[in-house]
N, C-alpha and C positions, 0 to 999 in steps of 0.2 A: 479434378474435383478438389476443392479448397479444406486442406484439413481444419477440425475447429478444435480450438485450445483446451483443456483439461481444465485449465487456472490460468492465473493472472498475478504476476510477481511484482508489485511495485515498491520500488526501491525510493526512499525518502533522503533523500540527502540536506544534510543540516548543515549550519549557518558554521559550526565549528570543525566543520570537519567529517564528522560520522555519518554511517548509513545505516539506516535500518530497513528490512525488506519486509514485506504483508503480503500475504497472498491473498487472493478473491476468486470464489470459486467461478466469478461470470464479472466480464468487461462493465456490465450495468450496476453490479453489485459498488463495484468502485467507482463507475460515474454517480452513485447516487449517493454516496459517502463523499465523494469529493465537491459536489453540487451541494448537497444540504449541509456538512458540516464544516469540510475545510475552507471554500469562496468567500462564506457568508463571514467567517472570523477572523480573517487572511491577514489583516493587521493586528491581530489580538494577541499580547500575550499572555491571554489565560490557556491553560492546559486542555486540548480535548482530547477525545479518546477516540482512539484509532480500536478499529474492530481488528481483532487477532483470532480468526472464528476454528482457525483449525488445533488448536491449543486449547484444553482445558485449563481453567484455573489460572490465566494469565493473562495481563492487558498490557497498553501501554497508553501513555499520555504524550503530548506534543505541544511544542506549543507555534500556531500556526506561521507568527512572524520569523520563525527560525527556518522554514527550513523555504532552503534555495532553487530546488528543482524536484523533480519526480519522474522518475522514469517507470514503462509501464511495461512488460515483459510480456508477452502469452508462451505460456508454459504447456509441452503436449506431452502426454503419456510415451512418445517414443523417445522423449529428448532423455540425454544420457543426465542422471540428477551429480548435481558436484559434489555430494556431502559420500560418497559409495567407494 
């Protein structure tokens, strides 16, 4: 039986170097953030905003021609967390 993930860790790796991670509480939650906001501006570089939904009071901006890849993690309730 297939366990299903808790979240979803996706790591944004930028043009300079840096990474930043977002979590999504559902694989569709970030296909529909990657489909409606990041495809459509893919060459842009105006800033858009990445949803940071587990964090109060904090966002972030990007801008879409920077970054170089994206990796996409499923995250489960039994996996050992690194920050512990």
């Amino acid at each position: 039986m297939p366990r299903t993930p808790n979240e979803y860790a996706v790591h944004l790796l930028l043009e300079n170097g840096h990474r930043e991670e977002v979590r999504f509480p559902t694989i569709q939650e970030f296909q529909k953030w990657y489909s409606g906001e990041l495809v459509p501006k893919s060459a842009s570089s105006d800033f858009i905003s990445v949803p940071i939904k587990n964090i109060q009071g904090e966002y972030m901006v990007v801008r879409p021609s920077r970054i170089v890849a994206i990796r996409v993690e499923p995250v489960f309730s039994s996996s050992v967390e690194r920050f512990n």
